[in-house]
Every structure is written in C-alpha cells, then in structure tokens.
MIBA-736307 format. One line per field, with one value per atom (N, C-alpha, C): x, y, z; residue number from 1; residue in three letters; atom name. Coordinates in nm, 4 decimals, padded with zeros to 6 digits. Each point is the difference from the previous one (the first is absolute). Example, Ala and Ser with C-alpha at 12.3 -4.5 7.8 and 13.67 -1.06 7.14 Angstrom:
<kolfis>
u = c(01.3190,-00.0890,00.0900,-00.0350,00.0820,-00.0770)
v = c(-00.5690,00.1190,00.1200,00.1050,00.1190,00.1090)
w = c(00.7800,00.0000,00.0000,-00.0720,00.0060,00.0730)
num = c(1,1,1,2,2,2)
residu = c(ALA,ALA,ALA,SER,SER,SER)
atome = c(N,CA,C,N,CA,C)
</kolfis>
This chain:
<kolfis>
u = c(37.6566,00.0120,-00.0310,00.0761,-00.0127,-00.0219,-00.0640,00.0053,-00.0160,00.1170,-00.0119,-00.0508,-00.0747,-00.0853,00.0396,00.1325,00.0667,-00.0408,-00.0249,-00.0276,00.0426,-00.0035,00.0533,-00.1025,00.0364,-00.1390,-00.0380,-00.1469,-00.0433,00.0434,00.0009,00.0139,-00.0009,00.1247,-00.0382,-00.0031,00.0228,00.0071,00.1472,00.0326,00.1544,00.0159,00.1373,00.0367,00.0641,-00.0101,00.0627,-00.0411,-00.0955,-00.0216,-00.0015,00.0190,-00.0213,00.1192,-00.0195,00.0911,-00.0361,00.1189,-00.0749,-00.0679,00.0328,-00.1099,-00.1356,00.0204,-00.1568,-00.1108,00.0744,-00.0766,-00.1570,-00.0677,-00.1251,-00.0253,-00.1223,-00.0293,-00.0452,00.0379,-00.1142,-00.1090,-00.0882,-00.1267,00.0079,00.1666,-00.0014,00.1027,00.0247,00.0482,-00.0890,-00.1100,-00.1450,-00.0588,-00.0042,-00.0730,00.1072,00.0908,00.1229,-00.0139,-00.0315,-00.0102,-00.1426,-00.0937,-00.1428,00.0381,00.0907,-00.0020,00.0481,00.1559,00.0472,-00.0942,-00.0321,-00.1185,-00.0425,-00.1339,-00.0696,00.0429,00.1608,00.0094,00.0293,00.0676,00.0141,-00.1429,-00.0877,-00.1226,-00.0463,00.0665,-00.0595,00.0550,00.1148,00.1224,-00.0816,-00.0542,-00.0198,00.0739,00.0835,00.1071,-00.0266,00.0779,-00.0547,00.1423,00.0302,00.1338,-00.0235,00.0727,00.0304,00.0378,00.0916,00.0063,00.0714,00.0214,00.0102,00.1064,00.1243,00.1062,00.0466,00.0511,00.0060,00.0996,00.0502,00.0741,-00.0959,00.0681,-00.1017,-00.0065,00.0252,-00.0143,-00.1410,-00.0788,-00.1289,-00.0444,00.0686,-00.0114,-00.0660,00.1314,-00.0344,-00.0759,-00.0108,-00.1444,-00.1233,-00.0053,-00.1091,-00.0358,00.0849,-00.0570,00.0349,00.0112,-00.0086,-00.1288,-00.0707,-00.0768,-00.1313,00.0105,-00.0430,-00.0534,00.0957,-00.0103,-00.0410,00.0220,-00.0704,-00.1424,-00.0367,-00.1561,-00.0390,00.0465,-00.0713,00.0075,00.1189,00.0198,-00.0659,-00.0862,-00.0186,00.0819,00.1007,00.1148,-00.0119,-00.0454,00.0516,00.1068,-00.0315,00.1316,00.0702,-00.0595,00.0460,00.1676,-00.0605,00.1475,00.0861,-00.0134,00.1224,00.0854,00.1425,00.1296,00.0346,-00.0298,00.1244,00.1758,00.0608,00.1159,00.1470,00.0187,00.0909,00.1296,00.0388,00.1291,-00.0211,-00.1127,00.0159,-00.0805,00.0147,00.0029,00.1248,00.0041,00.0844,00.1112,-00.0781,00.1277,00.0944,00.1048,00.1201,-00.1038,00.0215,-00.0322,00.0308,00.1136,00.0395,-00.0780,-00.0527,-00.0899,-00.1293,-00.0325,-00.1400,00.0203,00.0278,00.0658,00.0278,00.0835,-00.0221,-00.0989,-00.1057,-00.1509,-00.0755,00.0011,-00.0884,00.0782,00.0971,00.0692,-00.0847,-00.0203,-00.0609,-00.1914,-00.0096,-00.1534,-00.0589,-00.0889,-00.0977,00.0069,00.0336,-00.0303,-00.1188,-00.1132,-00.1239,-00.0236,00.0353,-00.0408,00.0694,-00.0773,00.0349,-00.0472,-00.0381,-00.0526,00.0112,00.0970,00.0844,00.0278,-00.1081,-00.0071,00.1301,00.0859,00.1069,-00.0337,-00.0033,-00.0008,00.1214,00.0598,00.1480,00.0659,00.1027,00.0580,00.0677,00.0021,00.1502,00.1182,00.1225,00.0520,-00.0063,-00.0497,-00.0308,-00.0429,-00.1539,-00.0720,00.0388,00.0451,00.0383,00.1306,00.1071,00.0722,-00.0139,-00.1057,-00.0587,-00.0912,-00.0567,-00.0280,00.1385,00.1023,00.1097,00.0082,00.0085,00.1426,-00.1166,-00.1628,-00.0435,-00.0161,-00.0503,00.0050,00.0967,00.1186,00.1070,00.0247,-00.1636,-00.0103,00.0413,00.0558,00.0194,-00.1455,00.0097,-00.1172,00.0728,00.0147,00.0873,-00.1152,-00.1181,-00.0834,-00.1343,-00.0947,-00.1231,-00.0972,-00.0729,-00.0479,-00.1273,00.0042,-00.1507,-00.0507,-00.0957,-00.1397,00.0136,00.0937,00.0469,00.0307,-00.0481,00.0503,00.0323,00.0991,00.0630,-00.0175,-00.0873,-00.0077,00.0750,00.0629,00.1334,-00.0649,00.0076,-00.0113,00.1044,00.0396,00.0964,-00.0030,00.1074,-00.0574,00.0390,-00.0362,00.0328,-00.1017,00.0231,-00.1176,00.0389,00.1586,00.0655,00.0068,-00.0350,00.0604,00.1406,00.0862,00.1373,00.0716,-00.0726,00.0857,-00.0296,-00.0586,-00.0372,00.0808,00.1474,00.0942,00.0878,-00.0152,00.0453,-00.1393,-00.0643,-00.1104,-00.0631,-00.0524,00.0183,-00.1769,00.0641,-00.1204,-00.0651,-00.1313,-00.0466,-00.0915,00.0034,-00.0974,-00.1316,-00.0942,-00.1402,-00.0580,-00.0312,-00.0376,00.1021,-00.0027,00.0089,-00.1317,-00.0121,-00.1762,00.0924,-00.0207,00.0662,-00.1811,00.0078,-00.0921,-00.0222,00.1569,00.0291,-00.1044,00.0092,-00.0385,-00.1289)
v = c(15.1429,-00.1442,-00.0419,-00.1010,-00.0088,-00.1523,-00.0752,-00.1535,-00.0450,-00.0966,-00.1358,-00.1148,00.0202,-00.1667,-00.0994,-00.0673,-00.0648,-00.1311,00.0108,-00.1484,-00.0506,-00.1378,-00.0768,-00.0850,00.0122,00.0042,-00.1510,-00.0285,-00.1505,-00.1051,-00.1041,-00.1163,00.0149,-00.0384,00.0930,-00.1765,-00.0210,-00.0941,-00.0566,-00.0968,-00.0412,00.0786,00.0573,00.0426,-00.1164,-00.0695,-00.1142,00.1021,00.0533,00.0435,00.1443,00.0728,00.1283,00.0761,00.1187,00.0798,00.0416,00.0048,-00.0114,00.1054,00.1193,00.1335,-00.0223,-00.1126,00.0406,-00.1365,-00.0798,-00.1183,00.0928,-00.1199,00.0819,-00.0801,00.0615,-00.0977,-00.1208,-00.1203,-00.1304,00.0780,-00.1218,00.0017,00.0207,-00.1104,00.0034,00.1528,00.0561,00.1538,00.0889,00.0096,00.0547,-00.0487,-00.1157,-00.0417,00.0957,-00.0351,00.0587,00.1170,00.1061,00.1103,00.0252,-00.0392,00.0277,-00.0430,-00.1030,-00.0010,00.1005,00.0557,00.0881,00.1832,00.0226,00.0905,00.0407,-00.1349,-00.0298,00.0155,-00.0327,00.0241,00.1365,00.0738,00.1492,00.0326,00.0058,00.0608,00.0135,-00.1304,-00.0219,00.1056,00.0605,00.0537,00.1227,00.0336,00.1599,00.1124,-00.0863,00.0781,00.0829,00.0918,00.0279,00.0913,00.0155,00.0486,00.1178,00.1097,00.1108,-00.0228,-00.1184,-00.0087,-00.1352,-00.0292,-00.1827,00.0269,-00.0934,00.0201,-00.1952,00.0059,-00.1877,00.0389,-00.1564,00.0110,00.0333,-00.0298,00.0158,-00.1435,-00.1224,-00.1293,-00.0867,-00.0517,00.0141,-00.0616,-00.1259,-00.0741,00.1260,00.1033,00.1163,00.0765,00.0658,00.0608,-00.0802,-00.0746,-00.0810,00.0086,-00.0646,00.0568,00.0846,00.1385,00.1204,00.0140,-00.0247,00.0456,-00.0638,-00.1489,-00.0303,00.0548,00.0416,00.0941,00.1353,00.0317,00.1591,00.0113,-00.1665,00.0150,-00.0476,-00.0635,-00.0312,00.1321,00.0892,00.1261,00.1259,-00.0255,00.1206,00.0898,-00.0183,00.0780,00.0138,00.0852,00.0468,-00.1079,-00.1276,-00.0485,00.0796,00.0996,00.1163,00.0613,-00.0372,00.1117,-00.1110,-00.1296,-00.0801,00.0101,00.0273,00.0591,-00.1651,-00.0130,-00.1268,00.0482,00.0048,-00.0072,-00.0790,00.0243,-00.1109,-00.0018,00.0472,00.0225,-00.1334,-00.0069,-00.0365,-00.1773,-00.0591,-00.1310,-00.0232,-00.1454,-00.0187,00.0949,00.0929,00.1130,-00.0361,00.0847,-00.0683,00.1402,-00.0185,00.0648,00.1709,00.0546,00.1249,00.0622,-00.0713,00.0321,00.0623,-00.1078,00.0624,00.0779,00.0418,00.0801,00.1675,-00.0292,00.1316,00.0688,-00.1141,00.0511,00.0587,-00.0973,00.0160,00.1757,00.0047,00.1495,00.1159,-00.0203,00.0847,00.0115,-00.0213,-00.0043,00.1225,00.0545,00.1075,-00.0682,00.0927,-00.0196,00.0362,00.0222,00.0082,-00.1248,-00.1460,-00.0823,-00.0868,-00.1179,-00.0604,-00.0898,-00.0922,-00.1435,-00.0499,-00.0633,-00.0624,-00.1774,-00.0101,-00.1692,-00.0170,-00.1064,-00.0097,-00.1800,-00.0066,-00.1740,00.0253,-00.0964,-00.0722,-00.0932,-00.0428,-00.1442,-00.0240,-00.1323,-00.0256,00.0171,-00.0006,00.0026,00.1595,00.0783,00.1094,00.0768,-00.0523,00.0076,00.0138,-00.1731,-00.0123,00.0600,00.0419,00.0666,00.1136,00.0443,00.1714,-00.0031,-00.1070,-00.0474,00.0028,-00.0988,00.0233,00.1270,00.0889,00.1098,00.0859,00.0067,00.1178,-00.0617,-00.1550,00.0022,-00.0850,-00.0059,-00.0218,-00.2082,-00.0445,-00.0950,-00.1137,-00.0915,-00.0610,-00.1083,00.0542,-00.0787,-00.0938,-00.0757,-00.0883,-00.0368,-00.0069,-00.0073,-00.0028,00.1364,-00.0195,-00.0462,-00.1136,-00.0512,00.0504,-00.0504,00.0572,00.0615,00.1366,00.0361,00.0064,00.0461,00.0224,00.1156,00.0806,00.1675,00.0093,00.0992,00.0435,00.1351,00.0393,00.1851,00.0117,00.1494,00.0364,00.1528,00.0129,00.1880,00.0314,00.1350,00.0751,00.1293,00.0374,00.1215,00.1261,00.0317,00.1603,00.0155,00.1250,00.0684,00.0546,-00.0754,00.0348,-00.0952,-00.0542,-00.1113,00.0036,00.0825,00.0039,-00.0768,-00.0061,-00.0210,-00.1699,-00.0096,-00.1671,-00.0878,00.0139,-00.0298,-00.0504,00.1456,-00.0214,00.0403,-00.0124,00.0460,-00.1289,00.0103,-00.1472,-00.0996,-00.1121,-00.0847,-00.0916,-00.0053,-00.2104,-00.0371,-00.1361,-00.0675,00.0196,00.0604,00.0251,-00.1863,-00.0329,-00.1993,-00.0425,-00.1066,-00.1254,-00.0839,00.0123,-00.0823,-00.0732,-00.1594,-00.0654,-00.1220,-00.0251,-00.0585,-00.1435,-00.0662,-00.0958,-00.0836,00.1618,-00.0482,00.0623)
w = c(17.1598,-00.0113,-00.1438,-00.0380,-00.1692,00.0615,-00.1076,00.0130,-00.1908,00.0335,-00.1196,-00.0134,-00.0785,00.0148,-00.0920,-00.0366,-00.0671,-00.0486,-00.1052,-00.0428,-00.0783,-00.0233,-00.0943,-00.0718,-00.1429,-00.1021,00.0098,-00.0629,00.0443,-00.0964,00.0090,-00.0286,-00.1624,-00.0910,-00.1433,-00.0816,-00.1284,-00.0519,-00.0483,-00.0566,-00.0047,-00.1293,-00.0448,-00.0660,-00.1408,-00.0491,-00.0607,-00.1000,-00.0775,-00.1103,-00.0399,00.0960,-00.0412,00.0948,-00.0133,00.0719,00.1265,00.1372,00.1257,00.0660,-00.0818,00.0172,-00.0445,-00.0701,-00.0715,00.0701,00.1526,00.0253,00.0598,-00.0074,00.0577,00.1644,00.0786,00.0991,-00.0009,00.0542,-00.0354,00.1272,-00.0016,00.1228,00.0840,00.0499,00.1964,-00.0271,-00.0754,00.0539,-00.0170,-00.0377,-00.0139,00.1174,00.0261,00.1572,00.1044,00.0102,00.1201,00.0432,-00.1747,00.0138,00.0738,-00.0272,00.0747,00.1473,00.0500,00.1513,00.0237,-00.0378,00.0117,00.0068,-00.0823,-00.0412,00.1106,00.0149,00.0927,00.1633,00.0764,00.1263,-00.0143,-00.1105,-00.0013,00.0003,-00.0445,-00.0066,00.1969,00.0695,00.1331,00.0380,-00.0164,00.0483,00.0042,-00.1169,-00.0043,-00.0543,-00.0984,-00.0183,-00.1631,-00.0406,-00.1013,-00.1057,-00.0754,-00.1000,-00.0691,00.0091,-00.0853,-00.1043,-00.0287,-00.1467,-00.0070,-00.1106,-00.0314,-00.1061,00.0507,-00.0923,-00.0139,-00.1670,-00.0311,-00.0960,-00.0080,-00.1011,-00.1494,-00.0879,-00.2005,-00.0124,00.0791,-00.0112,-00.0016,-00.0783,00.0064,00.1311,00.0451,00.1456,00.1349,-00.0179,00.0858,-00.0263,-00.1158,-00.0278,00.0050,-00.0263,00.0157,00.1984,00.0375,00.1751,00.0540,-00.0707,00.0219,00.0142,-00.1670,-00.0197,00.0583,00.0576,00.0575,00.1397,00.0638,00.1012,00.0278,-00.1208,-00.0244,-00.0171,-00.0772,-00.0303,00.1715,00.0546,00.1602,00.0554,-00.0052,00.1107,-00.1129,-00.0827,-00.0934,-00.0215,-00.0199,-00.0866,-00.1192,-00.0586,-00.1533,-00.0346,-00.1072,-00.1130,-00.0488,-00.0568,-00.0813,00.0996,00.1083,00.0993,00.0585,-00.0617,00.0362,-00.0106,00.0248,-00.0973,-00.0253,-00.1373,-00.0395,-00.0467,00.0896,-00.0223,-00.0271,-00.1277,-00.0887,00.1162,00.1023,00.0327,00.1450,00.0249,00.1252,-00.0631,-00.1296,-00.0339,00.0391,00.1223,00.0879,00.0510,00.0224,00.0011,00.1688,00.0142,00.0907,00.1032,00.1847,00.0816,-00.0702,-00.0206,-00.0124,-00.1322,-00.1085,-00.0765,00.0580,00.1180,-00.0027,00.1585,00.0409,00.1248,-00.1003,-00.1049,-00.0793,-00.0409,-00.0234,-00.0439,00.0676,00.1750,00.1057,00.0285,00.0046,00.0727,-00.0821,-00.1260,-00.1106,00.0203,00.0977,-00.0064,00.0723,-00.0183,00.0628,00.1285,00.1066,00.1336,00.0698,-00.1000,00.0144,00.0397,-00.0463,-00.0723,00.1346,00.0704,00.1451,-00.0080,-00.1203,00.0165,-00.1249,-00.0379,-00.1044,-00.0523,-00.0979,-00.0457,-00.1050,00.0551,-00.1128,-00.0691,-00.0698,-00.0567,-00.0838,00.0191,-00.0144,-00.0167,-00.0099,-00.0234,00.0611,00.0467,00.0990,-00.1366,00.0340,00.1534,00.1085,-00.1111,00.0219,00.1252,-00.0036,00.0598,00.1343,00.0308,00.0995,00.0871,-00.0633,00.0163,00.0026,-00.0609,00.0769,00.1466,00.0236,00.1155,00.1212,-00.0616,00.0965,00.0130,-00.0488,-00.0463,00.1280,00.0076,00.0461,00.1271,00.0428,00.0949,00.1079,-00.0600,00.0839,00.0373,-00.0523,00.0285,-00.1132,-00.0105,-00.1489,-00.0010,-00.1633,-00.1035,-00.0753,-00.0054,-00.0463,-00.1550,-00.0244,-00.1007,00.0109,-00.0261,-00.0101,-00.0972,00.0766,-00.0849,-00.1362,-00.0927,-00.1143,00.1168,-00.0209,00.0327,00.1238,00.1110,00.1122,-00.0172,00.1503,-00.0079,00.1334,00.0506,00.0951,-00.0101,00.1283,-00.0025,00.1266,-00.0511,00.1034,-00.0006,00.1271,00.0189,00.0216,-00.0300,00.0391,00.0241,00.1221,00.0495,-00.0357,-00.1127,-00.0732,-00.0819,-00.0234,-00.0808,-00.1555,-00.0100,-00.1390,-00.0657,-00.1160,-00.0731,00.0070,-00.0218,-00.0263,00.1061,00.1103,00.1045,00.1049,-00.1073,00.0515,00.0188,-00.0891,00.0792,00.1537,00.0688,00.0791,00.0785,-00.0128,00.1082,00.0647,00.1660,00.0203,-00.0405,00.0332,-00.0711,00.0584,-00.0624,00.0984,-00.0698,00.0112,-00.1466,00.1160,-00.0613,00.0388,-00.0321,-00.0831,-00.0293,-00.0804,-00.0051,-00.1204,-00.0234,-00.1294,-00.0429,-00.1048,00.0420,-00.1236,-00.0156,-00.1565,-00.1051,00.1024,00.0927,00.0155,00.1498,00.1012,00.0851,00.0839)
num = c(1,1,1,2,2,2,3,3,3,4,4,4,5,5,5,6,6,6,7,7,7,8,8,8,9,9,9,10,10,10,11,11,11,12,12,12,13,13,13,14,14,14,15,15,15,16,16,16,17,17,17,18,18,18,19,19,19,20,20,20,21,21,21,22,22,22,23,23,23,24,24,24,25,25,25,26,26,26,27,27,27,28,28,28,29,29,29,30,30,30,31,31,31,32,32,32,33,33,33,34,34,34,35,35,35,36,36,36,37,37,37,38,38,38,39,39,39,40,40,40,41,41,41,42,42,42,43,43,43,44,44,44,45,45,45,46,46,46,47,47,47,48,48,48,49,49,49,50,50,50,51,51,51,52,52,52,53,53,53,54,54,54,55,55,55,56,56,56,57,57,57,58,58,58,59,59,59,60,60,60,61,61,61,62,62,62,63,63,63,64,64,64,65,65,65,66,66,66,67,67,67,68,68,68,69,69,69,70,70,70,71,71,71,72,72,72,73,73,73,74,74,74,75,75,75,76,76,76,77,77,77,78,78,78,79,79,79,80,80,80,81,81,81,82,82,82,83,83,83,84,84,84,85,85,85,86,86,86,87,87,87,88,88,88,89,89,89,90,90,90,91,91,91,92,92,92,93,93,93,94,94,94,95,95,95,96,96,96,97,97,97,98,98,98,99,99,99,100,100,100,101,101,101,102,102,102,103,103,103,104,104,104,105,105,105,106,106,106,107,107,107,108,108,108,109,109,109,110,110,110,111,111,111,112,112,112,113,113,113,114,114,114,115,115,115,116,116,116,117,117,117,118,118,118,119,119,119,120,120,120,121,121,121,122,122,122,123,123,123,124,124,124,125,125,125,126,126,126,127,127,127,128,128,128,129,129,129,130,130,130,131,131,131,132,132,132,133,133,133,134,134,134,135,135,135,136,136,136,137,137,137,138,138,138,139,139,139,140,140,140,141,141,141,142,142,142,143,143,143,144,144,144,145,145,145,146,146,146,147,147,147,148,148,148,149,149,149,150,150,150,151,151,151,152,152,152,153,153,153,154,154,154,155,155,155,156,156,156,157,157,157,158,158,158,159,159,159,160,160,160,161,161,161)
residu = c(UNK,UNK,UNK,UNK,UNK,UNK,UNK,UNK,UNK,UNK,UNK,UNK,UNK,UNK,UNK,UNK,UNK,UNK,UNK,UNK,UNK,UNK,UNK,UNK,UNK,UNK,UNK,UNK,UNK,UNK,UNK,UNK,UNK,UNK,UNK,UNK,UNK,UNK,UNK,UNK,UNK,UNK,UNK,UNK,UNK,UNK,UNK,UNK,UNK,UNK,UNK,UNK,UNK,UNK,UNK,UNK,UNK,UNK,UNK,UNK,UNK,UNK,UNK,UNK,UNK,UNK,UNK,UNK,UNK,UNK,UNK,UNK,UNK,UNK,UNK,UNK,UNK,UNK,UNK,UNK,UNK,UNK,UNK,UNK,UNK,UNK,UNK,UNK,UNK,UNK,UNK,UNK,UNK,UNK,UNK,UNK,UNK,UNK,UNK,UNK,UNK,UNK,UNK,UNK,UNK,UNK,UNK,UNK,UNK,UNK,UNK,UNK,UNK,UNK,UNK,UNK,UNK,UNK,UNK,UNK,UNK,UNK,UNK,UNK,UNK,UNK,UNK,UNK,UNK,UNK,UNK,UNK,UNK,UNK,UNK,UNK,UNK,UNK,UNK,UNK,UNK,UNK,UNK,UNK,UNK,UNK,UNK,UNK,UNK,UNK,UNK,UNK,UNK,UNK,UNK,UNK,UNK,UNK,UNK,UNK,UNK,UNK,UNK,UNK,UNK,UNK,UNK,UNK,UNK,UNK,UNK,UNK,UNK,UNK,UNK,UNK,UNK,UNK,UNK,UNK,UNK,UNK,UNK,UNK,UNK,UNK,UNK,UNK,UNK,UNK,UNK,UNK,UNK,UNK,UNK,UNK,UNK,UNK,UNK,UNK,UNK,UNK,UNK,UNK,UNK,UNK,UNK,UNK,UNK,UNK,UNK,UNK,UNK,UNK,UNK,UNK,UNK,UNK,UNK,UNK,UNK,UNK,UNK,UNK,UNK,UNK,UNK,UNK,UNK,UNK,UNK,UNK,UNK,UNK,UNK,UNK,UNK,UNK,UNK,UNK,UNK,UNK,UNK,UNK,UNK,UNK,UNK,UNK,UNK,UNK,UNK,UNK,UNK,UNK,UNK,UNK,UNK,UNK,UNK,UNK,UNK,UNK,UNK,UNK,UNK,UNK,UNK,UNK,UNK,UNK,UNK,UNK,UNK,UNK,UNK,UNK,UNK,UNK,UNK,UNK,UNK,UNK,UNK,UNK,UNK,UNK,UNK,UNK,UNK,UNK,UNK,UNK,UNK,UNK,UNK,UNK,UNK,UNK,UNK,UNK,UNK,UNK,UNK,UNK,UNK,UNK,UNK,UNK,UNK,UNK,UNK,UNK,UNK,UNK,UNK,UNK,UNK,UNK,UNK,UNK,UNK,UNK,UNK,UNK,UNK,UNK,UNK,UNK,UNK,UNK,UNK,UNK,UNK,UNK,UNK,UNK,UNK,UNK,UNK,UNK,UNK,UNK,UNK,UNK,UNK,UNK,UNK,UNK,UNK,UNK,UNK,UNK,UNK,UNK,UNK,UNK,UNK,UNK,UNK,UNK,UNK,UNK,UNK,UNK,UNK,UNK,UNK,UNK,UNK,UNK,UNK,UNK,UNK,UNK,UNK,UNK,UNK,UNK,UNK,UNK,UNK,UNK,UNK,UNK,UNK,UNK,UNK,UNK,UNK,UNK,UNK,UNK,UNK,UNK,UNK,UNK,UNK,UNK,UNK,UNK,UNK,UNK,UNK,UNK,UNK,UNK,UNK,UNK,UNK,UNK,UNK,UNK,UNK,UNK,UNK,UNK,UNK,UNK,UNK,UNK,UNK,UNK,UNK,UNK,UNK,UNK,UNK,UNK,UNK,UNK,UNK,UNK,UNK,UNK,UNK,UNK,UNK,UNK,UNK,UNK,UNK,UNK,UNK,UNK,UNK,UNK,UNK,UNK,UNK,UNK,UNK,UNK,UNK,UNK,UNK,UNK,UNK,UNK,UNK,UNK,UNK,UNK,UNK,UNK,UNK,UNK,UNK,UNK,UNK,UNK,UNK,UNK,UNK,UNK,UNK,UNK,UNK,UNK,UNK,UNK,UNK,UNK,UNK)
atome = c(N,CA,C,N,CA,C,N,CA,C,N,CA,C,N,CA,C,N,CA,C,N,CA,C,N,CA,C,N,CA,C,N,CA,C,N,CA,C,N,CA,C,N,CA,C,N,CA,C,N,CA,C,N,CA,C,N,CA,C,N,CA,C,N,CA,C,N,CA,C,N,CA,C,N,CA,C,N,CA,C,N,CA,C,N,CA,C,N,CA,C,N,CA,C,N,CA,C,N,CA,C,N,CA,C,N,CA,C,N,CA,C,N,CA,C,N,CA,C,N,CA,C,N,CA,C,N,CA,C,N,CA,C,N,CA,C,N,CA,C,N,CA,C,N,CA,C,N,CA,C,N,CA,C,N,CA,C,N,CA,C,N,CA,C,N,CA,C,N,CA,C,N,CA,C,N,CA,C,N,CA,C,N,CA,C,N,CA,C,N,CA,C,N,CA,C,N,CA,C,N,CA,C,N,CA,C,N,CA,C,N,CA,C,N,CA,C,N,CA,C,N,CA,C,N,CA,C,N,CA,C,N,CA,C,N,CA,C,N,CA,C,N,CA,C,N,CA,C,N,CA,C,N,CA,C,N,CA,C,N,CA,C,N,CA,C,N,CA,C,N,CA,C,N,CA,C,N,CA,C,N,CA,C,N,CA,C,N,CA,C,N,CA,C,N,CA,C,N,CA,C,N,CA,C,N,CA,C,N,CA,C,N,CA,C,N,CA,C,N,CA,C,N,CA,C,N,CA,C,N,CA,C,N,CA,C,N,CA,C,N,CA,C,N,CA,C,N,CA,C,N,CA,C,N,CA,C,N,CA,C,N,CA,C,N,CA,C,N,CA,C,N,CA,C,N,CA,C,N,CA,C,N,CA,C,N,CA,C,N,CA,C,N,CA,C,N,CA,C,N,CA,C,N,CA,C,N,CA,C,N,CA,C,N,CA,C,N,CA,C,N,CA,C,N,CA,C,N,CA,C,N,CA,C,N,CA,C,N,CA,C,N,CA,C,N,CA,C,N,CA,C,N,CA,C,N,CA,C,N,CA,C,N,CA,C,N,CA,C,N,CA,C,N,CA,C,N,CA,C,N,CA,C,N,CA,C,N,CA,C,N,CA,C,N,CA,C,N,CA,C,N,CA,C,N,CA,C,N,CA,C,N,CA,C,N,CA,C,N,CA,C,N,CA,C,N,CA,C,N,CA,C,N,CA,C,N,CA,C,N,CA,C,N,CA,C,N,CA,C,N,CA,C,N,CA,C,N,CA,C,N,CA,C)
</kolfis>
C-alpha cells in the first residue's frame, strides 16, 4: 500500500511586484498550514519523504511540515519540474521512486494538484483550495504502477472547515 498526501501550498502573497515563484506565505497561509499540520498530527500520519515544487510559497510549507513531522529539511526534494507542473510530469517522478518508500508529502499548485487528485482517484477536483490536502491510498507495493492500481481518498482536511 503506498499513500499520497497531496497538498496545496498555503496562502502566498500577491504577486504585483515580483516574480510568482518567488511569492512568499502571508499569515492566514501560515495559520491554515498549522490547522492543516495540526489535524494531520491527530491523524497519526507520518512521510518517507517530502517532494515540492523550487517555488518559495511551497517550500516554505514543506518545510513547514517537515519541522512539525521531524523530517530532515535537508531531504526535501525541491523540484524545478513540478512548479505548476501538468499531472504526467509528476506521475513520471512518483513512478521513479524507491518502493521502499510508502508515505509520500507532495505540495503543489493548482491546476495541478488538483488534477492529480482527479487522475488517481477517479473523482473530479475541480480546485483545491490554499493549505488543503487530500490523502489517497493505493493498493500496490510499486510506485510504477499507481496508475492503474486501484484507489480511495483515505481524508480530505481543508483550512476551510
């Protein structure tokens, strides 16, 4: 059983002045993220490894999350490919992973995100909101094959409700 714990990064600042990789979090996506955090912590749940875009918004509640779940920062993968990357980007990545490895934090961007949500669990996401995560198990023991292997969203924890 492999599971994704998908999220979508928190609440960042408006872009009018700078470039939109480089927005940071305001407060209420720093607050969102601690609710968020916080019902995972109830959960019990815990990540083999933490994969984000190189966007500071997402690293930032990566890293946020890594310091609540004591994860090594150091072993975050920031990866340039998956800033708003399209579903089949990061489906290439996930196939490439140690199948040692069965508990998987992704922070992301819509429209992305959410459309990797559709794609695994059959259900449409039409848009997840800031600092909202959707964990989906699935039943294989291969990354490669998450694909077609079948699926079910284990929660939805949204900031909202």
């Amino acid at each position: 059983m492999k599971t994704l714990y998908i999220m979508r990064h928190g609440k960042a600042e408006e872009g009018f002045d700078k470039a939109d990789y480089k927005r940071k979090l305001i407060s209420k996506g720093i607050k969102r993220n601690k609710k968020i955090g916080g019902l995972l912590k109830e959960k019990k749940v815990s990540f083999d490894t933490i994969l984000c875009s190189n966007a500071v918004r997402t690293i930032e509640t990566a890293e946020y999350m890594a310091d609540l779940f004591q994860f090594p920062k150091a072993d975050i993968q920031e990866l340039s490919n998956f800033y708003l990357a399209p579903v089949s980007v990061m489906l290439d990545t996930f196939y490439t992973l140690d199948n040692a490895l069965s508990s998987v934090l992704v922070v992301g961007h819509n429209p992305g995100i959410s459309e990797l949500v559709t794609t695994l669990s059959g259900q449409l996401v039409d848009w997840m909101p800031t600092s909202s995560l959707m964990a989906i198990e699935i039943d294989t023991d291969k990354w490669e094959e998450i694909s077609s292997a079948s699926t079910k969203i284990a929660f939805y924890l949204s900031p909202k409700g």
